[in-house]
C-alpha positions in Angstrom: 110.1 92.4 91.4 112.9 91.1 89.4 114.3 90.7 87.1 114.8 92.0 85.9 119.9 93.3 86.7 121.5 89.6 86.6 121.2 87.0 88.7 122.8 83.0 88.6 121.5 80.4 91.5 121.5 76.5 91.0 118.1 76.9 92.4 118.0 75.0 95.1 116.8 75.7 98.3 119.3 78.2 100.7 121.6 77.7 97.5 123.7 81.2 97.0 123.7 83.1 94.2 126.5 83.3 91.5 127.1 85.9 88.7 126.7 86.1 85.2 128.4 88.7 82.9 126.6 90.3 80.0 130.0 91.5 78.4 130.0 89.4 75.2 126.2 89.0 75.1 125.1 91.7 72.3 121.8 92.0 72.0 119.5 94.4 70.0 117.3 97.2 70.9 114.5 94.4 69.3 115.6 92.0 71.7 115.9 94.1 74.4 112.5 95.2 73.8 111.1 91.8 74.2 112.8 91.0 77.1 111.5 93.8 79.0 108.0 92.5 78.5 109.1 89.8 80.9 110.6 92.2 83.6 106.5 92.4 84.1 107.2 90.7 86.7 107.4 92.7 88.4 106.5 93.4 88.7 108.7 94.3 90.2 107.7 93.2 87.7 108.5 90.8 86.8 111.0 90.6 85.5 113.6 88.5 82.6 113.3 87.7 79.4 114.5 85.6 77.0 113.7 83.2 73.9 113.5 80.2 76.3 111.1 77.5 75.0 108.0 76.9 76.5 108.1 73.1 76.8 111.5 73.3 78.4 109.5 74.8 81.4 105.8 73.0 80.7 104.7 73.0 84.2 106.0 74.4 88.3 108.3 72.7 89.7 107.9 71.6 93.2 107.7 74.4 95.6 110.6 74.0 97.4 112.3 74.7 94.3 111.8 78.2 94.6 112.2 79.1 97.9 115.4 80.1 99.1 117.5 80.6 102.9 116.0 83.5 104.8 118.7 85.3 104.9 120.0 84.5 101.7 117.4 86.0 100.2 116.9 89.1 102.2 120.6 90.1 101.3 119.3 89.0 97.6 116.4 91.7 98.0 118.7 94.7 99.6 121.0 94.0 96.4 118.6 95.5 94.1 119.1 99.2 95.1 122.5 101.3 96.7 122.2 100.7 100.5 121.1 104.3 101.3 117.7 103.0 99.6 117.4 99.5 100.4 118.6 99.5 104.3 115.7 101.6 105.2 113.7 99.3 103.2 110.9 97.4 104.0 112.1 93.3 102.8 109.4 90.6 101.6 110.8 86.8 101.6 108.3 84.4 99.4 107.3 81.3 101.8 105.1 78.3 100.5 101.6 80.6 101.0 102.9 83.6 99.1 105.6 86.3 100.3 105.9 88.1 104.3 107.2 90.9 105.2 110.5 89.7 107.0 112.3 93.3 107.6 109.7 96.5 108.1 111.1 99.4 106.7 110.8 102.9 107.3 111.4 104.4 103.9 108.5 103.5 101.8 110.3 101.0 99.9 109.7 97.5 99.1 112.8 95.2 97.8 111.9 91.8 97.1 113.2 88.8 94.9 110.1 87.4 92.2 110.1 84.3 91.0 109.1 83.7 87.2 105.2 83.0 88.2 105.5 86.6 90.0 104.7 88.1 86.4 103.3 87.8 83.1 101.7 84.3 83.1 102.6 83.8 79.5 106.1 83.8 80.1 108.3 81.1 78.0 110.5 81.0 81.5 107.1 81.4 84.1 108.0 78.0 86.0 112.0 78.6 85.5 112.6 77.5 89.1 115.6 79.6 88.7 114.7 82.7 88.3 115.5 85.4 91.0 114.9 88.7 90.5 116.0 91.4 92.7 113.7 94.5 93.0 113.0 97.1 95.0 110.1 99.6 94.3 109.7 102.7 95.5 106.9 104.1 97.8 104.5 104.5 94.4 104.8 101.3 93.4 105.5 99.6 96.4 101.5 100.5 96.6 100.3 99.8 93.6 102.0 97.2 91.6 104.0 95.1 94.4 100.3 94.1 95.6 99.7 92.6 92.3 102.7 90.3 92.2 102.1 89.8 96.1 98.1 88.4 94.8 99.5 86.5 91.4 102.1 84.7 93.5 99.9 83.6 96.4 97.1 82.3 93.9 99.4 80.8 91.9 101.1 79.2 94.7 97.6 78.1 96.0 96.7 76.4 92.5 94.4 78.7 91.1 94.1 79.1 87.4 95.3 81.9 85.5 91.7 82.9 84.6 91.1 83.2 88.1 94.0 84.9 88.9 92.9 87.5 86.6 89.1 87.9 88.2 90.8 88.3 91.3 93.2 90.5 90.0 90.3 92.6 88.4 88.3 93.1 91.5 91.2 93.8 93.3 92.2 97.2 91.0 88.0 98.1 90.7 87.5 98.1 94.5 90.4 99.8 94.9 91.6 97.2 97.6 94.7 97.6 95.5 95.3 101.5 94.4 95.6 103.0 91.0 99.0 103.3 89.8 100.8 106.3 91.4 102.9 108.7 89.3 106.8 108.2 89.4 106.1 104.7 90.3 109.4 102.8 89.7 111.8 100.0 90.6 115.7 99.7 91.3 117.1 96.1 89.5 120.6 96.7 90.2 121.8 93.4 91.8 124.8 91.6 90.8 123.5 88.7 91.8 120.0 88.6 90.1 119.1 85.9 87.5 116.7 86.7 85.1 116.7 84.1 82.3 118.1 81.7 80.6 119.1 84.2 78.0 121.9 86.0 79.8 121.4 89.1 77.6 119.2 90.7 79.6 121.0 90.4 82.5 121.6 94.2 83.3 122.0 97.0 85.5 118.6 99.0 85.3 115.9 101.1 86.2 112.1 100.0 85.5 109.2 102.9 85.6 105.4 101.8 85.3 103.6 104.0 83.1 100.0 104.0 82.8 99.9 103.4 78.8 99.2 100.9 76.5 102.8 100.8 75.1 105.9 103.3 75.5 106.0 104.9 72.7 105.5 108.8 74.1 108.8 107.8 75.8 110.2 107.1 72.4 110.5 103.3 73.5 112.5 100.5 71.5 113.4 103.1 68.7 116.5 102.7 67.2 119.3 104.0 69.4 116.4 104.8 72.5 118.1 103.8 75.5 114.3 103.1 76.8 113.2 99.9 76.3 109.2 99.3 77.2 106.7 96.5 77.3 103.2 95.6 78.6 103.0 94.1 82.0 100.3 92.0 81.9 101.5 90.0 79.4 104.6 88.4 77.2 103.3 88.3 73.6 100.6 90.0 71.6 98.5 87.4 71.8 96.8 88.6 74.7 95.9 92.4 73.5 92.1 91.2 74.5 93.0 90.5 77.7 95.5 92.8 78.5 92.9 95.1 76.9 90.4 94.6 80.3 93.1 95.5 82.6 93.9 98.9 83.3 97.1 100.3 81.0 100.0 99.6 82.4 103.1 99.5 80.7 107.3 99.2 82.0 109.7 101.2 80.9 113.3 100.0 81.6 116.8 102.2 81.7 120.2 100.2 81.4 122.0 102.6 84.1 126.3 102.0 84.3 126.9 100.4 87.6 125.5 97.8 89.9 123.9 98.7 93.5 127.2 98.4 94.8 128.8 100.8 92.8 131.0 98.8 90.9 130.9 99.4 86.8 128.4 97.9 85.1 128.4 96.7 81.1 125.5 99.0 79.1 123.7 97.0 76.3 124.1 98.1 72.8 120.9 100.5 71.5 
C-alpha cells in the first residue's frame, strides 16, 4: 500500500522508476496532515497526497497505464522495507483483474505497490496513472487492511461504482470474510523509488500504523511540532464523515523515520 516514501515513474508500462528529492520541499505539519489522508491507500493504504486538482485527473486512464514489468515491480514492492523484512516477504503484482500473489513469503508480510484507485475514492490524484506506492504491511495488516485495497482495486478495475464498492466492502468486514483490524497493524513506506503525488512534499521516508479510531488525536496527531501525522482511511476530505461514519474506525498514523529501506539518509519533514 503506497504511498505513501517517494516514488517518480513516467508511467508507462515496464517503465522504471526515477527519484524525487524532498530536500527543498517544506511543507507544514497542516499539510502533512492532509496528505496522510491520502496514504489511505493503503492502504497500504493508500497512500500520497497532494493539492492536485480533481479535473486534471477526471476519469482512469486506460489500464495499461498502470501496470508495470513483473519484475520491475516486484523489486518496486521489496523497496518498501530493509531486506531482512521484505525478502521473506510474501510480493503481490496488480494485473488487469486485480493484484496476484507473484512471490509467497514466509514471514507474514505483504509488500505491494498501490495504485491511486487502491485507496480513498475521493482522492484529487485517484486516477493519477502515475502513482506507485511501495508498501509492505506487516502480518496484522497484511490481514486485515491489504484485503480491502486487494477488493477496492479489483472492483474498481472491474467497473463497479464506488457505491458498490463500498456494499461490498461492508459485507466483507460484517461477515468477517475480511478480519477486524489487528493491533500493531502497520506498514513499511521506505522506498526510494515510490511516487506518491504530484505534490513531491510528501514524498518521504515513513512508517504508517492503522489505528482503530475516528481520528489520531490520542496519539497527539498533526499538533504543532507532533512528528505523528494521522488521517481517516476511508476517505480524503470531510465531506464524507456520513460515510466514513458506516464503516468501522479506522484511522493511519504516519512517522517520517531518517533513512530509506536501503539505509541510505533520508530528509525528515519540518513539524
Amino acid at each position: 500500500m503506497t504511498t505513501i516514501a517517494r516514488m517518480s515513474t513516467s508511467g508507462a508500462c515496464g517503465s522504471r522508476p526515477t527519484v524525487r528529492r524532498l530536500e527543498g520541499r517544506a511543507a507544514t505539519g497542516g499539510v502533512a496532515a492532509r496528505r496522510i489522508a491520502c496514504v489511505a491507500l493503503v492502504a497500504f493504504a493508500l497512500v500520497g497526497a497532494g493539492a492536485q486538482a480533481a479535473g486534471s485527473y477526471p476519469r482512469m486512464a486506460p489500464v495499461k497505464a498502470y501496470l508495470m514489468e513483473r519484475g520491475d515491480e516486484i523489486a518496486l514492492a521489496r523497496s518498501a522495507a530493509p531486506v531482512s523484512i521484505s525478502k521473506d516477504a510474501t510480493v503481490l503484482v496488480l494485473t488487469p483483474t486485480g493484484y496476484e500473489a507473484a512471490v509467497t513469503g514466509t514471514n507474514g508480510f505483504v509488500c505491494w505497490v498501490a495504485r491511486g484507485f487502491s485507496g480513498a475514492p475521493d482522492w484529487p490524484e485517484r486516477w493519477n496513472p502515475k502513482i506507485r506506492a511501495a508498501g509492505c504491511d506487516n502480518p496484522q495488516a497484511a490481514r486485515s487492511v491489504t484485503p480491502i485495497a486487494r477488493l477496492r482495486t479489483a472492483m474498481t478495475l472491474a467497473g463497479r461504482s464506488d457505491a458498490d464498492i463500498a456494499e461490498r466492502i461492508k459485507v466483507a468486514l460484517r461477515t468477517r470474510e475480511i478480519p477486524p483490524l489487528g493491533a500493531g497493524a502497520m506498514c513499511y513506506m521506505m522506498s526510494k523509488s515510490s511516487y506518491l503525488s504530484d505534490d513531491g512534499g510528501h514524498d518521504m521516508a515513513h512508517v504508517m500504523f492503522y489505528v482503530p479510531s475516528k481520528d489520531g488525536a490520542d496519539w497527539g496527531a498533526n499538533a504543532s511540532g507532533s512528528p505523528v501525522f494521522g488521517g481517516n482511511y476511508w476517505y480524503y476530505t470531510p465531506d464524507h464523515q456520513a460515510d466514513a461514519a458506516s464503516l468501522p474506525p479506522l484511522s493511519v498514523l504516519l512517522v517520517g523515520v531518517a533513512t530509506w529501506s536501503d539505509g541510505t539518509p533520508a530528509a525528515m519533514p519540518p513539524m
